[in-house]
N, C-alpha and C positions, 0 to 999 in steps of 0.2 A: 777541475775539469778533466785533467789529465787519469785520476781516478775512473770518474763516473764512464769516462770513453771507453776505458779499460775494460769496463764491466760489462760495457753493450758489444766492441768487439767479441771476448770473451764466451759473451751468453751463447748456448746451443738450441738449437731448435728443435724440439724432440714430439716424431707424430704417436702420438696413440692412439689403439684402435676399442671403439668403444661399441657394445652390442646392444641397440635397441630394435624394439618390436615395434613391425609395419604392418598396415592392413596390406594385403595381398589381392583384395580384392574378389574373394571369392568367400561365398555361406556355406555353413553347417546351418539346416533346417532342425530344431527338436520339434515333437509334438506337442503343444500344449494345451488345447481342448479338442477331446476325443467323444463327440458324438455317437459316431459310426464307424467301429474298429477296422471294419473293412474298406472304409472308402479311404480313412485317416492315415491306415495303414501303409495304403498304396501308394498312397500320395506321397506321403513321406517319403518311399525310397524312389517314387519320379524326383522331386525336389531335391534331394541329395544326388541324385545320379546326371538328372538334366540342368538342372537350375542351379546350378553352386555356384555359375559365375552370371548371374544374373543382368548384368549391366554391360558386359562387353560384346562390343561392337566397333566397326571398322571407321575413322573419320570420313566424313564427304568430301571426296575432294575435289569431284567437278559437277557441274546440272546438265551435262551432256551427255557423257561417256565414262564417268566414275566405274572405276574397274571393279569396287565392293559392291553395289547397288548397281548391277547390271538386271536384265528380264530374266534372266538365268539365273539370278544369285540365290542364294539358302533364304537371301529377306523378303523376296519379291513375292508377289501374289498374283493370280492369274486375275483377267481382268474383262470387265464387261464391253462387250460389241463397241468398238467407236472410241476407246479408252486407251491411250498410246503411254506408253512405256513414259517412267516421269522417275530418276532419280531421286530428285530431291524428295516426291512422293514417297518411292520405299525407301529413302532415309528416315523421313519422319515416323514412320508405321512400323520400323524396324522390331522393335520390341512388341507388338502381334503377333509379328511373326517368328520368334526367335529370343531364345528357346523354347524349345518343342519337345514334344511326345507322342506316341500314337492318340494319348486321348486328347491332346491340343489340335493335332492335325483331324480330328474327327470331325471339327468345326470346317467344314467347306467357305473359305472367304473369298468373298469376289471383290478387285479394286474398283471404283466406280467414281464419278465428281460429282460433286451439287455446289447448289449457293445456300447461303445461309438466308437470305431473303429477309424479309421482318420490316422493311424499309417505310415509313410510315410516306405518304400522299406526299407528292412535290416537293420530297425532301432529296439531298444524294445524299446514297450509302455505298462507294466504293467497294469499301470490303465485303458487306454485304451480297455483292453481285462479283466477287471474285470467286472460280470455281474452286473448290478445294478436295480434298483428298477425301474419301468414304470406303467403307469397306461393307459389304451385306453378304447376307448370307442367309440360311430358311432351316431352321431346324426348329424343337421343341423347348424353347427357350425354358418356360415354367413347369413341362412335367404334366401339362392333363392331358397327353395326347392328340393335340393336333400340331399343325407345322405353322409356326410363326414369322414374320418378317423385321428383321433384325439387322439394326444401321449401328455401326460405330462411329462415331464423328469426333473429333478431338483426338489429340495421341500423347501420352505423358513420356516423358524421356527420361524418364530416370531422377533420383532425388539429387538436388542440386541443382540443377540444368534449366536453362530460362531461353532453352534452342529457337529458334523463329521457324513458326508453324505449328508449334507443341502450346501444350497446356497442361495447368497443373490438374485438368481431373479429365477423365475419361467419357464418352457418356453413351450409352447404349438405348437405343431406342427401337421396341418391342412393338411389335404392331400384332396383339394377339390371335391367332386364326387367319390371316390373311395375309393376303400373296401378293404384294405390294411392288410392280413395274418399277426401276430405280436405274433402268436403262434411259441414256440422253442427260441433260443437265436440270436433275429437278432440284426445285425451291423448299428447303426443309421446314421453314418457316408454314406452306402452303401441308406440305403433308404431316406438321406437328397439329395444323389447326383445322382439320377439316370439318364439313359443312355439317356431318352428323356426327354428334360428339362419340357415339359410340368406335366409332372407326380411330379416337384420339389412341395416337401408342402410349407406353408407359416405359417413364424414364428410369435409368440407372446411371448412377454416377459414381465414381469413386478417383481412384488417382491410375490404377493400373487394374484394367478387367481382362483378365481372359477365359472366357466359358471352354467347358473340355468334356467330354460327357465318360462317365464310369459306370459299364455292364447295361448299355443304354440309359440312363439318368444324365440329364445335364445339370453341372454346376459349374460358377465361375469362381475363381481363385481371382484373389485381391489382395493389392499391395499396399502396405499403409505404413510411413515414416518418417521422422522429422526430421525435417531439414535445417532447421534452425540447432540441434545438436551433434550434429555432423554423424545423423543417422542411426544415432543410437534409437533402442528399442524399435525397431521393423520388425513386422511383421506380416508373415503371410495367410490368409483366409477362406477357406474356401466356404460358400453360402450357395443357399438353392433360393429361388423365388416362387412366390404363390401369390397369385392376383384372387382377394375374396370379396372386390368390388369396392372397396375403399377408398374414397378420393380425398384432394386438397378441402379444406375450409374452404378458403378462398377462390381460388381457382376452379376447382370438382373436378380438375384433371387427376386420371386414374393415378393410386399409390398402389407398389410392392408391398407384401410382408417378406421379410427375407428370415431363412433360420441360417444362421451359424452353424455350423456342421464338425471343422476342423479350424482349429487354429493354430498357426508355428511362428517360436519366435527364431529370427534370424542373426544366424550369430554370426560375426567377421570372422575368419581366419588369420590372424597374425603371422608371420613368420620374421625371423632374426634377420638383420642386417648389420653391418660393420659401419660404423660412423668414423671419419678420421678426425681427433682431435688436433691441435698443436699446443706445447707449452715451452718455455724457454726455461733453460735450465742454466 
């Protein structure tokens, strides 16, 4: 006994400092399909210059008076007639708004509510008639020249993230040629289905959309990445739409063709950190 005591007074405790590599939390963009060397071009040094820190944003820390997500803040969007200033709203929308660029900020977004509606006869659907967060806006969604009406609904939060309010895809709904009232609390449900199918919009979905338009052309950039491998292989996409009248089998609700234009894979940034070991000597 009196040995082994010896040996644990004895023993020293000695720290080592050990150097491993951290994500840092910010992207290098490469190019990796180049369609259009001028639009791929461009893009690439917005996404390197604006976008390298894709994901950072301020926590929420109150539905009142949050000091990040004020009507003021860098996140906030201006907002339609009757539509009062909502926190936790431009928490949720935050990444629509942010990060930006002159051709992100090209998109004119209005905050706006609706319901999701859908509720079949004498049934309750709660959530369904809870107002939620929307954002519209009127530009040339597909490129043939007239002004379209364009509802975002859903907002992704980033990979990982299972935020309340959020969802994991995006979805952008086009109402081609027309100039669609979204002023008051409309039922989306009501203006997904209306009475003349041609007036039906056509859907986009993905995980993260943002339309930006380049030398007057509009295209949206898209984010795609998996979360089940803690993100590896993301990537980012820009595509253009073309409606050539195509619809569901099923349904005959109008379809996209979309083209691929630019694609970038996104790479982490590592940087060195000091790990303190201990070992007994």
């Amino acid at each position: 006994m009196t040995g082994i005591r010896g040996c644990l007074i004895g023993a020293v405790l000695v720290l080592a400092s050990q150097q491993i590599l951290a994500l840092d939390g910010s992207y290098t963009y490469q190019l990796v399909t180049n369609k259009d060397p001028d639009v791929c071009g461009h893009m690439l040094g917005v996404f390197n210059t604006n976008f390298s820190r894709l994901w950072d944003s301020e926590p929420l820390t109150s539905y009142d008076s949050d000091p990040y997500y004020g009507p003021e803040s860098r996140y906030a969007f201006q907002r339609l007639p009757g539509v009062a200033h909502d926190a936790r709203a431009t928490w949720v929308m935050r990444y629509s708004k942010w990060p930006t660029s002159p051709e992100f900020a090209a998109i004119d977004w209005t905050e706006g509510r609706a319901t999701l509606g859908g509720c079949p006869p004498r049934a309750s659907c709660p959530a369904g008639e809870k107002p939620m967060p929307i954002l519209v806006a009127h530009f040339d969604f597909d490129n043939d020249g007239t002004v379209d009406t364009v509802v975002k609904e859903q907002f992704y939060s980033g990979p990982g993230y299972g935020e309340l309010g959020s969802g994991e895809e995006e979805y952008l709904y086009v109402w081609r040629s027309q100039n669609i009232d979204l002023r008051g609390l409309p039922t989306l449900w009501t203006l997904e289905h209306p009475t003349d199918p041609r007036d039906t919009p056509v859907l986009a979905a993905d995980k993260l959309q943002r339309p930006f338009v380049y030398k007057g052309r509009t295209y949206v950039a898209t984010y795609s990445g998996d979360e089940a491998t803690h993100r590896k292989g993301e990537t980012m996409t820009v595509l253009t739409y073309t409606f050539t009248g195509r619809v569901a089998n099923v349904t005959e609700r109008p379809l996209w063709d979309t083209t691929t234009v630019c694609t970038y894979a996104m790479h982490h940034h590592r940087r060195s950190v000091d790990r303190k070991v201990s070992a007994a000597r």
